[in-house]
LUMNU-625970 format. One record per residue: x, y, z of N, C-alpha, C in turn; residue in three letters. Coordinates in pm, whole numbers. Layout:
<sites>
n_xx, n_yy, n_zz, ca_xx, ca_yy, ca_zz, c_xx, c_yy, c_zz, resn
X, Y, Z, X, Y, Z, X, Y, Z, ALA
...
</sites>
This chain:
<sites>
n_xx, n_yy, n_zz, ca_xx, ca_yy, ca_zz, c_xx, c_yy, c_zz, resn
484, -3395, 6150, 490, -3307, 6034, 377, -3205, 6036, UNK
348, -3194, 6161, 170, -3102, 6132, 204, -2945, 6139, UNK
390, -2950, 6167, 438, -2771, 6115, 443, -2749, 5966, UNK
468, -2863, 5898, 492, -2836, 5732, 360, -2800, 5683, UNK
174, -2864, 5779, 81, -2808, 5670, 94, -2630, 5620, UNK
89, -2569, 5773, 67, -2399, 5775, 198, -2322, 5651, UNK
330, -2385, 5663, 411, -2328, 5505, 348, -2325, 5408, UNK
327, -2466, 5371, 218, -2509, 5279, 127, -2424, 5199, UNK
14, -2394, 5315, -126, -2310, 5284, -43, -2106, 5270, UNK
80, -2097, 5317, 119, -1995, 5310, 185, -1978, 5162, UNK
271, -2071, 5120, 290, -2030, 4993, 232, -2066, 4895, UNK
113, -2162, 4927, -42, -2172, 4833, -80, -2020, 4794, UNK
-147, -1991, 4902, -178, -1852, 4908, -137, -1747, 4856, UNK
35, -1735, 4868, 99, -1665, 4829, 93, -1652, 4674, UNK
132, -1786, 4628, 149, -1780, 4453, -23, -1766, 4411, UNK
-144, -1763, 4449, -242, -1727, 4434, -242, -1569, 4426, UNK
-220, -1538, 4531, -196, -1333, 4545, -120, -1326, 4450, UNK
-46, -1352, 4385, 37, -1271, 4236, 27, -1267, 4147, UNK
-122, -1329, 4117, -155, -1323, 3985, -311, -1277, 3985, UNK
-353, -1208, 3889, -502, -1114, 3936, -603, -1213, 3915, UNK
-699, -1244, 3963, -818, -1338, 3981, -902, -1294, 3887, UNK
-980, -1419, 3828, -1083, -1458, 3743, -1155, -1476, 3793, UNK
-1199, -1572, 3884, -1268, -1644, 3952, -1275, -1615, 4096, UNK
-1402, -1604, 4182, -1395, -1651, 4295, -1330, -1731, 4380, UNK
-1298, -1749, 4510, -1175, -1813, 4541, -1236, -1920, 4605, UNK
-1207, -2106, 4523, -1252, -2205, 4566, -1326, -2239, 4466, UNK
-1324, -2140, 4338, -1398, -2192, 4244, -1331, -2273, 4162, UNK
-1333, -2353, 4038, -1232, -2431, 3975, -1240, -2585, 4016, UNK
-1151, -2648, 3921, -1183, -2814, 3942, -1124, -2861, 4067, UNK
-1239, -2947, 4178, -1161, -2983, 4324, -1077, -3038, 4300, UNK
-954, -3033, 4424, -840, -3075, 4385, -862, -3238, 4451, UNK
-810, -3360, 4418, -788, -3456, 4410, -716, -3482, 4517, UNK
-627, -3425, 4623, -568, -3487, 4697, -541, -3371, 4816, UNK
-593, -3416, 4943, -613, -3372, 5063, -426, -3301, 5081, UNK
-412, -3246, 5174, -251, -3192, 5222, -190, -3310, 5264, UNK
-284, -3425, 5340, -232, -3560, 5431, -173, -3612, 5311, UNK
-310, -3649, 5245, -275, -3718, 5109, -103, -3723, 5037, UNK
-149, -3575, 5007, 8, -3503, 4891, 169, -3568, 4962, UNK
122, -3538, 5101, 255, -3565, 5172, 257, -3662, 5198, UNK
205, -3753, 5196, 253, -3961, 5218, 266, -3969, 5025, UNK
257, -3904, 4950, 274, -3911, 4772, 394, -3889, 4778, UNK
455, -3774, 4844, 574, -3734, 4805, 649, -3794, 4937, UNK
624, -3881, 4999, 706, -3960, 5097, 747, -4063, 5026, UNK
636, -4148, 4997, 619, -4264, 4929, 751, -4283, 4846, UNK
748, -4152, 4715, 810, -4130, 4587, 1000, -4136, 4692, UNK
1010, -4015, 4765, 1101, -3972, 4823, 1142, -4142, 4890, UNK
1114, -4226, 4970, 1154, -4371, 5006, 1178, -4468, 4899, UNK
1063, -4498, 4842, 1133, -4607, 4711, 1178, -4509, 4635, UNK
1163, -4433, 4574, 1199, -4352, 4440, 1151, -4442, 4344, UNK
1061, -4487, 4326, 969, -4556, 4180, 928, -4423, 4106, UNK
923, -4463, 3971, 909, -4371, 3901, 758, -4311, 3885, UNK
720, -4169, 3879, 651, -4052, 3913, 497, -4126, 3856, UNK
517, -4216, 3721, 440, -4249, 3660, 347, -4349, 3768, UNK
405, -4451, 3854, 379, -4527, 3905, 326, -4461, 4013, UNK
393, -4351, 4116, 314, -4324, 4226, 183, -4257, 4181, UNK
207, -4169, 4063, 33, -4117, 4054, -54, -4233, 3973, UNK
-26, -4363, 3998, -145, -4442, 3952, -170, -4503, 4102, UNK
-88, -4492, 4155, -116, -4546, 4334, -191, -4470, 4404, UNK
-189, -4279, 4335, -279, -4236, 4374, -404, -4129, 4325, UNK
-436, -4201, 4199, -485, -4160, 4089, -485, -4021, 4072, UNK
-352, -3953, 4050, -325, -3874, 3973, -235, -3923, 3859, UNK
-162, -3750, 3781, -97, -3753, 3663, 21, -3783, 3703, UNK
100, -3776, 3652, 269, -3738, 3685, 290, -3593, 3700, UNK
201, -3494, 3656, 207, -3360, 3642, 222, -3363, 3813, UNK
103, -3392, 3843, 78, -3412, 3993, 158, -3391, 4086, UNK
212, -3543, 4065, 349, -3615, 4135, 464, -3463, 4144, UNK
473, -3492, 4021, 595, -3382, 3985, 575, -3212, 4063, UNK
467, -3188, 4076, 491, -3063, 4115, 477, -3076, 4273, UNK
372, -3160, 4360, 388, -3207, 4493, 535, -3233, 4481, UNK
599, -3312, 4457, 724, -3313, 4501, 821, -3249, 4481, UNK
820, -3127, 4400, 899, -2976, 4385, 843, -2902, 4515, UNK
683, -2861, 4518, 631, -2784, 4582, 681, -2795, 4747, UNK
593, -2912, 4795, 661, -2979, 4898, 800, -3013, 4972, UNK
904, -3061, 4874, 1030, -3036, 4896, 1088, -2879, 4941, UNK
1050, -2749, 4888, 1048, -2600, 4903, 981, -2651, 5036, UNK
888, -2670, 5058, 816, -2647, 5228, 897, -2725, 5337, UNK
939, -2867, 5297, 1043, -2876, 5437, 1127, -2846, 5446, UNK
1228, -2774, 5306, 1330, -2701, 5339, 1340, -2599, 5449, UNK
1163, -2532, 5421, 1197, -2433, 5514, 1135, -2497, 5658, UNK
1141, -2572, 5675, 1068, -2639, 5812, 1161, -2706, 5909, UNK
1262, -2765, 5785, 1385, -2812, 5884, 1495, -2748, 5888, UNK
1530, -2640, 5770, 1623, -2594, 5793, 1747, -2623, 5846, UNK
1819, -2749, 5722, 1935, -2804, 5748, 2047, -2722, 5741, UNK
2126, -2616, 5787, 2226, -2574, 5738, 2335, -2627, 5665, UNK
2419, -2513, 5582, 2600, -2565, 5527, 2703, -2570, 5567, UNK
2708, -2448, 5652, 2821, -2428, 5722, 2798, -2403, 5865, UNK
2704, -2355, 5945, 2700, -2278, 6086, 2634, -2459, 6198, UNK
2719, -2482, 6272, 2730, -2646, 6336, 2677, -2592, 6521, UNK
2594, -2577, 6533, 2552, -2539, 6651, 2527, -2712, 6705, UNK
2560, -2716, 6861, 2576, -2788, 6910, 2442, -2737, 7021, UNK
2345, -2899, 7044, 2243, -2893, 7148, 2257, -2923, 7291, UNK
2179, -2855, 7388, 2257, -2892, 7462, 2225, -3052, 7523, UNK
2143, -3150, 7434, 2149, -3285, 7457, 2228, -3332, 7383, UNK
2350, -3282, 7302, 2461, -3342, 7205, 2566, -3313, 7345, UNK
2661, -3489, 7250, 2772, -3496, 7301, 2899, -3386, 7255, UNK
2966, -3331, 7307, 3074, -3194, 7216, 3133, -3255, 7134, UNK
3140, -3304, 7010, 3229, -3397, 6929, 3089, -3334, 6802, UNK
3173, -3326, 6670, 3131, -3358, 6564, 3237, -3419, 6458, UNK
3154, -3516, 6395, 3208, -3574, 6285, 3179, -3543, 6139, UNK
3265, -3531, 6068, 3287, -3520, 5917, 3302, -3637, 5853, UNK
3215, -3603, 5713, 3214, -3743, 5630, 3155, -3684, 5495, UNK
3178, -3764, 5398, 3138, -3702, 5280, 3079, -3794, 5206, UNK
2924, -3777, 5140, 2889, -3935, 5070, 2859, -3944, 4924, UNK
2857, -4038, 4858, 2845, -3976, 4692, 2706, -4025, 4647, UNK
2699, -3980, 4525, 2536, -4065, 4469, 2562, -4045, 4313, UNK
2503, -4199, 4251, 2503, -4180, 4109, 2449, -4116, 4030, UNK
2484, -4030, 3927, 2380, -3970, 3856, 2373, -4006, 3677, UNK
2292, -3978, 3626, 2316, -3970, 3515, 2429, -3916, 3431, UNK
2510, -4012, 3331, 2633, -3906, 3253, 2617, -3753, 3176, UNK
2666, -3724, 3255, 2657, -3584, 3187, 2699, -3538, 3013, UNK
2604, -3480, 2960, 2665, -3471, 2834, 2741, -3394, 2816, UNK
2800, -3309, 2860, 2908, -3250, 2847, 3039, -3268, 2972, UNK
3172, -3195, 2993, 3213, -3171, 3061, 3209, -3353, 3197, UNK
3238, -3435, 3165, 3204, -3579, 3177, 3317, -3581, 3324, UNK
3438, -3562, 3266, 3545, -3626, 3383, 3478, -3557, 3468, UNK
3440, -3405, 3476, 3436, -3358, 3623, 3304, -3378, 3692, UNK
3236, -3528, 3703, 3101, -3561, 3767, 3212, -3720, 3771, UNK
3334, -3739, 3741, 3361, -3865, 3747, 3463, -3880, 3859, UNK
3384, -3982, 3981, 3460, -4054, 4081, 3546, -4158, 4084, UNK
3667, -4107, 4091, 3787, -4187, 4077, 3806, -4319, 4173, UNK
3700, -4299, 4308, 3705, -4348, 4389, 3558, -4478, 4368, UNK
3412, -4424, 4311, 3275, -4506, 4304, 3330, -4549, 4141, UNK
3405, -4518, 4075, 3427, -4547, 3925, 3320, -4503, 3811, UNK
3218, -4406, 3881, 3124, -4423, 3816, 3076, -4228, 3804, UNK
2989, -4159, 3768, 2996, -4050, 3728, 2843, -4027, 3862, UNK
2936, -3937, 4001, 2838, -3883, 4070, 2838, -3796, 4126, UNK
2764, -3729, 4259, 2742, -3596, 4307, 2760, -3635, 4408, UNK
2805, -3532, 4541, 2881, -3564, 4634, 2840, -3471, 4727, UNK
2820, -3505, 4883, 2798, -3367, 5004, 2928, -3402, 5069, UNK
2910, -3309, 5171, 2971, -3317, 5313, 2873, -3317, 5447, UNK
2902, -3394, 5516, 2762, -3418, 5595, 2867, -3410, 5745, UNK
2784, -3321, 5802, 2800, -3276, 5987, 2709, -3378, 6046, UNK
2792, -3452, 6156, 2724, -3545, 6248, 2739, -3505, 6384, UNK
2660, -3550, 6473, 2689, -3548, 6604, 2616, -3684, 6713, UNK
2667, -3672, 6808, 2626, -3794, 6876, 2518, -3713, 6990, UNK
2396, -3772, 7005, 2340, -3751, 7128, 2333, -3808, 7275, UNK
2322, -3756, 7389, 2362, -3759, 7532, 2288, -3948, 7540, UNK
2288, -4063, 7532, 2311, -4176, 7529, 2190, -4168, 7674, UNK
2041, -4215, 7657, 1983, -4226, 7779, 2011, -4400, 7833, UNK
1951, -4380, 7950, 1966, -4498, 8032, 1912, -4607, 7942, UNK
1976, -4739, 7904, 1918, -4840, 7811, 1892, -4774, 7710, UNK
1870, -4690, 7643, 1874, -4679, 7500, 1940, -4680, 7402, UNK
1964, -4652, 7277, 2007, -4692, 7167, 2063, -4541, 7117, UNK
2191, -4521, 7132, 2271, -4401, 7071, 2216, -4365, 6938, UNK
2199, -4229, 6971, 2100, -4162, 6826, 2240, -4052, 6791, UNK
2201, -4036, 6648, 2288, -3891, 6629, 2167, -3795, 6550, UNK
2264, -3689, 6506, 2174, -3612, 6430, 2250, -3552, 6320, UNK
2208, -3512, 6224, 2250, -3431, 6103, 2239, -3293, 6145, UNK
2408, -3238, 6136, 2397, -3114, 6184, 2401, -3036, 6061, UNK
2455, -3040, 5969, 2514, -2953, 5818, 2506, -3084, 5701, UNK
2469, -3017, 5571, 2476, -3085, 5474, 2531, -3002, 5365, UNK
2615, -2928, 5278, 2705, -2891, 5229, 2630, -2862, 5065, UNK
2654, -2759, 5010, 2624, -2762, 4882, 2694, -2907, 4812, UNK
2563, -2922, 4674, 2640, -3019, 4610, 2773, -3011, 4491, UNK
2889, -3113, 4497, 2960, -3076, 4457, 2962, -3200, 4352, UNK
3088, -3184, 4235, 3102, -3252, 4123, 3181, -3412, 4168, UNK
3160, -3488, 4175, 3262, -3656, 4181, 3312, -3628, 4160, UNK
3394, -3587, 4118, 3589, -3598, 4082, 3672, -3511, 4276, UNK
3584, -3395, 4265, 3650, -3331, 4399, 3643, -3424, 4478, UNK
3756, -3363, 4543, 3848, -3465, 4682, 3787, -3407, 4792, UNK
3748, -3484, 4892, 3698, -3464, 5057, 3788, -3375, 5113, UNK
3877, -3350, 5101, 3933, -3229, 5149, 3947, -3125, 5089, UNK
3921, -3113, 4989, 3903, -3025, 4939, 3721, -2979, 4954, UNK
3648, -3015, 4930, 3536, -2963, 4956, 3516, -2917, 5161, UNK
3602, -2989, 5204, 3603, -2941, 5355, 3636, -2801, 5368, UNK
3773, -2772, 5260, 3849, -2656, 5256, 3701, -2565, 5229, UNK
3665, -2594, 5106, 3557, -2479, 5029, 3435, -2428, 5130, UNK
3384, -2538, 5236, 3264, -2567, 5291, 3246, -2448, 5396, UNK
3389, -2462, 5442, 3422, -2309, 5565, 3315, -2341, 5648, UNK
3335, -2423, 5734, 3204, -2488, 5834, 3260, -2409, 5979, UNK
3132, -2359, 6018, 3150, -2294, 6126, 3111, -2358, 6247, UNK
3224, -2373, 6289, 3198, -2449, 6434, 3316, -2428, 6544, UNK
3263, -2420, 6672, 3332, -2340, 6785, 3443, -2412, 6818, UNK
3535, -2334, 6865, 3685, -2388, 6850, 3696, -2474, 6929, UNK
3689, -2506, 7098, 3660, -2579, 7136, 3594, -2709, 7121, UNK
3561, -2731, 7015, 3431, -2872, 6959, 3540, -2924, 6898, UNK
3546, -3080, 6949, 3638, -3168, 6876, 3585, -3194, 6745, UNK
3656, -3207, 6637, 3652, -3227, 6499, 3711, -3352, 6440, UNK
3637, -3427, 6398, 3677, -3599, 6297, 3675, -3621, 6215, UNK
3749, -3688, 6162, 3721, -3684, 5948, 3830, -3878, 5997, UNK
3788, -3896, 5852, 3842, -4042, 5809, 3949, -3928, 5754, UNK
4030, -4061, 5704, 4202, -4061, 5635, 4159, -3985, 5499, UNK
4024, -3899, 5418, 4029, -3863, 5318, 4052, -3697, 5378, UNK
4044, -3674, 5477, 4076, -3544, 5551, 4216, -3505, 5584, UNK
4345, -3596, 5568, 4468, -3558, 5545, 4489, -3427, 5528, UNK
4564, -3381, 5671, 4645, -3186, 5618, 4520, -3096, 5676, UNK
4402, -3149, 5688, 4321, -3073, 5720, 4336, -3030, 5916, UNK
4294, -2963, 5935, 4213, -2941, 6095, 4162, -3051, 6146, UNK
4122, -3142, 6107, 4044, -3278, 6163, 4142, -3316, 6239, UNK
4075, -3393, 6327, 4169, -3521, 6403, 4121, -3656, 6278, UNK
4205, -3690, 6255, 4189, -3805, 6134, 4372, -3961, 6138, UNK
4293, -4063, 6117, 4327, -4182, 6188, 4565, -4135, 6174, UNK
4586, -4199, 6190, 4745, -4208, 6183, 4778, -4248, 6025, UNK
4866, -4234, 5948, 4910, -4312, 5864, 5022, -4418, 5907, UNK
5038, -4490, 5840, 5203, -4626, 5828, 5251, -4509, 5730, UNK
5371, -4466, 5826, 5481, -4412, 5746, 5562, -4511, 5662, UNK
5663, -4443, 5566, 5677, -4525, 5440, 5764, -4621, 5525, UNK
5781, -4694, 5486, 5908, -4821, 5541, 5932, -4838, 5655, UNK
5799, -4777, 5740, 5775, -4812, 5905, 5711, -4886, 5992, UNK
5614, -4866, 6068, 5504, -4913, 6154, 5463, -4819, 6246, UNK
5343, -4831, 6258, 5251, -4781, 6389, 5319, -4829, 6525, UNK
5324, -4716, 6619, 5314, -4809, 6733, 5187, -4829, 6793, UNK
5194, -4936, 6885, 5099, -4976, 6950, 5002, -4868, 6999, UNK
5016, -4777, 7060, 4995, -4628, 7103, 4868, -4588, 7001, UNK
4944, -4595, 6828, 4877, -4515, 6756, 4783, -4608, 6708, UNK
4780, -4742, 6701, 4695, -4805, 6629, 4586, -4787, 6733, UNK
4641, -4787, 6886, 4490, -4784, 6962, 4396, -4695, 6967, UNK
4521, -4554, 6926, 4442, -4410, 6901, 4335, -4452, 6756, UNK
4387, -4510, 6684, 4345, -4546, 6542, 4224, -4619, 6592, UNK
4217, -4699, 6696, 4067, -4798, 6694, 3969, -4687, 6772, UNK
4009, -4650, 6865, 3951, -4558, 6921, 3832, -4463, 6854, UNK
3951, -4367, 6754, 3868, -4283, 6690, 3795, -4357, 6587, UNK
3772, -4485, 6496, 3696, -4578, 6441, 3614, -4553, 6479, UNK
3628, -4609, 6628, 3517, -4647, 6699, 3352, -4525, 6757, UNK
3476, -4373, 6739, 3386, -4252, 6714, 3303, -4250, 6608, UNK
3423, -4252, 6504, 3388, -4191, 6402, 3262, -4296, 6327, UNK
3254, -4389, 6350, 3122, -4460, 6301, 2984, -4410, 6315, UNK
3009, -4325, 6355, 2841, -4273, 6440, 2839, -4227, 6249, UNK
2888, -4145, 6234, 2917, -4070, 6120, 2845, -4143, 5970, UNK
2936, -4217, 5964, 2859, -4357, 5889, 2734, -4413, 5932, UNK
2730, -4419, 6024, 2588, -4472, 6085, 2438, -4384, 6012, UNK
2507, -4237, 6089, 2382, -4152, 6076, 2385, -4129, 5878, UNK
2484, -4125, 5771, 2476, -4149, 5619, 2362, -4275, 5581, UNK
2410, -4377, 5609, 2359, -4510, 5656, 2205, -4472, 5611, UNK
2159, -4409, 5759, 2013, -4408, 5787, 1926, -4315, 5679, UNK
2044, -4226, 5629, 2016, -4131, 5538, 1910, -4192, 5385, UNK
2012, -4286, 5359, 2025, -4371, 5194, 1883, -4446, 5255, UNK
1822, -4484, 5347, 1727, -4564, 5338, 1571, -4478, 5302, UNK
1637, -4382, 5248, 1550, -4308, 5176, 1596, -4304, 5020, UNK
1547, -4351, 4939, 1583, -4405, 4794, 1661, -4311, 4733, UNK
1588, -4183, 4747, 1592, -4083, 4677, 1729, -4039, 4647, UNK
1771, -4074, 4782, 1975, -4029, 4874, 2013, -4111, 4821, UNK
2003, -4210, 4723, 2112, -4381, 4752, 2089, -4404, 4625, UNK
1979, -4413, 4557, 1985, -4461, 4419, 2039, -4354, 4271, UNK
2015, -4409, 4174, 2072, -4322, 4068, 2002, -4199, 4023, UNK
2030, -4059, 4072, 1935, -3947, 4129, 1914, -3912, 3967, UNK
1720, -3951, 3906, 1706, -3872, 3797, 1633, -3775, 3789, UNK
1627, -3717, 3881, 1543, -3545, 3919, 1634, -3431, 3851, UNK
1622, -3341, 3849, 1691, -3252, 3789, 1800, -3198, 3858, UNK
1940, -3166, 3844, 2053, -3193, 3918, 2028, -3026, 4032, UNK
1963, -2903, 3977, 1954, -2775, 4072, 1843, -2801, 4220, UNK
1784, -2922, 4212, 1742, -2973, 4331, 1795, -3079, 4468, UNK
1907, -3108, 4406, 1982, -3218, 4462, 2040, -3134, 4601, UNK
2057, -3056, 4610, 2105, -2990, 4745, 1984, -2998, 4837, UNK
1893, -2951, 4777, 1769, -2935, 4880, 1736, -3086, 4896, UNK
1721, -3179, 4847, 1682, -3308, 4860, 1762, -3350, 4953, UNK
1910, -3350, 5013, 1923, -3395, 5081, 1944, -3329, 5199, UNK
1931, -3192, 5186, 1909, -3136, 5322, 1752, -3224, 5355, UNK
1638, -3223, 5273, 1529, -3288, 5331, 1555, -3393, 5406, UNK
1595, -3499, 5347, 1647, -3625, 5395, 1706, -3594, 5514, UNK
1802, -3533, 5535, 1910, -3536, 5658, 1782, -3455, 5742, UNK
1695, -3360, 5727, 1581, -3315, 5826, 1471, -3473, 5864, UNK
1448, -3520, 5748, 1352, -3670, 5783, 1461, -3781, 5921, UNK
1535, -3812, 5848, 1640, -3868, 5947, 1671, -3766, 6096, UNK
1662, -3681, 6073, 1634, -3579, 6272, 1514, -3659, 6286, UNK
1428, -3644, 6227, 1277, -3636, 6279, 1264, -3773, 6322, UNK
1317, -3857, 6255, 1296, -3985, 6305, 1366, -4076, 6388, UNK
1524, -4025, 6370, 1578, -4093, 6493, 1626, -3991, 6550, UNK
1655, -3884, 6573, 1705, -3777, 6626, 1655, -3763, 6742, UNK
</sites>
């Protein structure tokens, strides 16, 4: 993370230059917490997600603190990892295959306008991405990594996975095989077979059916690794115009660490 300090000190700086000075520069009450510091605060918060009150007694600050390190900060790895929405560039240590998947998270009930934050599918009222996966080139004895290629504006629980696929307009080269689970029906995806009504699979298709499973898990896998960051998985009570950037962060932490 030693590219995120220099953003940092740049848009320090910056919001300093826009407002006319009183004081000498460095004058004023020292600040309490080093750059190392701020960023294992807003890691910390970002992994368990304990509440704001609790991490600034872990590190004797306010919640004011907390709260603005982890606005401020969040703005700085946005621009550091730069998760895209739609544009799916492929590395050239990726396998040519990307997978589609879409994951939800609980939020608070909305006071107004209720059904349309409500998942017909979690039963419960949440917010929803679309998440670009890919598999990487598999080294000798090691352990298949993927990466987060796209993470999708956030959308309302009630919308359907194909439908936010439709809206997402993900750009990716024609040639690149494309995967979605059975909520991708009608779409462009390659997505599993159905049992026609009063029929059966043949043998053929169920194997095509294990097959692509057997792809498409990476997909799940790399979501998976996502949520073991609290922030992604538990009941999100941050303010809902940050929730896009939060999990582009996440899906950049998850590159950084198994990617």
């Amino acid at each position: 993370m030693a590219d995120l300090e220099p953003v940092w000190l740049a848009r320090k700086a910056k919001r300093a230059a826009g407002r006319p000075r009183q004081r000498k520069p460095g004058a004023g009450r020292p600040v309490k917490l080093l750059f190392t510091e701020r960023l294992l605060m807003v890691l910390l918060y970002d992994r368990v997600y304990v509440p704001q009150e609790f991490v600034g007694f872990l590190f004797g600050v306010d919640k004011g603190t907390v709260s603005r390190g982890v606005q401020e900060l969040g703005l700085c790895m946005a621009g550091v990892f730069r998760i895209p929405e739609r544009q799916v560039r492929i590395d050239p240590d990726d396998l040519v295959a990307v997978f589609v998947d879409a994951t939800e998270q609980p939020v608070n009930r909305p006071s107004r306008r209720q059904r349309r934050s409500y998942s017909g599918k979690k039963k419960r009222h949440t917010v929803k991405h679309q998440v670009v996966v890919t598999r990487k080139r598999k080294e000798p004895g090691g352990k298949q990594k993927v990466r987060i290629k796209a993470v999708s504006k956030a959308a309302k629980g009630r919308v359907h996975d194909k439908k936010m696929y439709d809206q997402s307009r993900l750009r990716i080269a024609p040639e690149v095989p494309k995967s979605g689970d059975s909520g991708y029906q009608g779409s462009n995806l390659r997505v599993p077979r159905k049992k026609p009504r009063n029929g059966a699979l043949s043998d053929e298709e169920k194997r095509s059916n294990r097959r692509l499973a057997r792809e498409r898990i990476v997909a799940e896998h790399g979501i998976g690794k996502m949520k073991i960051w609290r922030i992604a998985a538990d009941r999100y009570r941050n303010p809902p115009r940050r929730h896009t950037v939060m999990m582009k962060n996440v899906a950049g932490l998850h590159n950084r660490m198994y990617g």
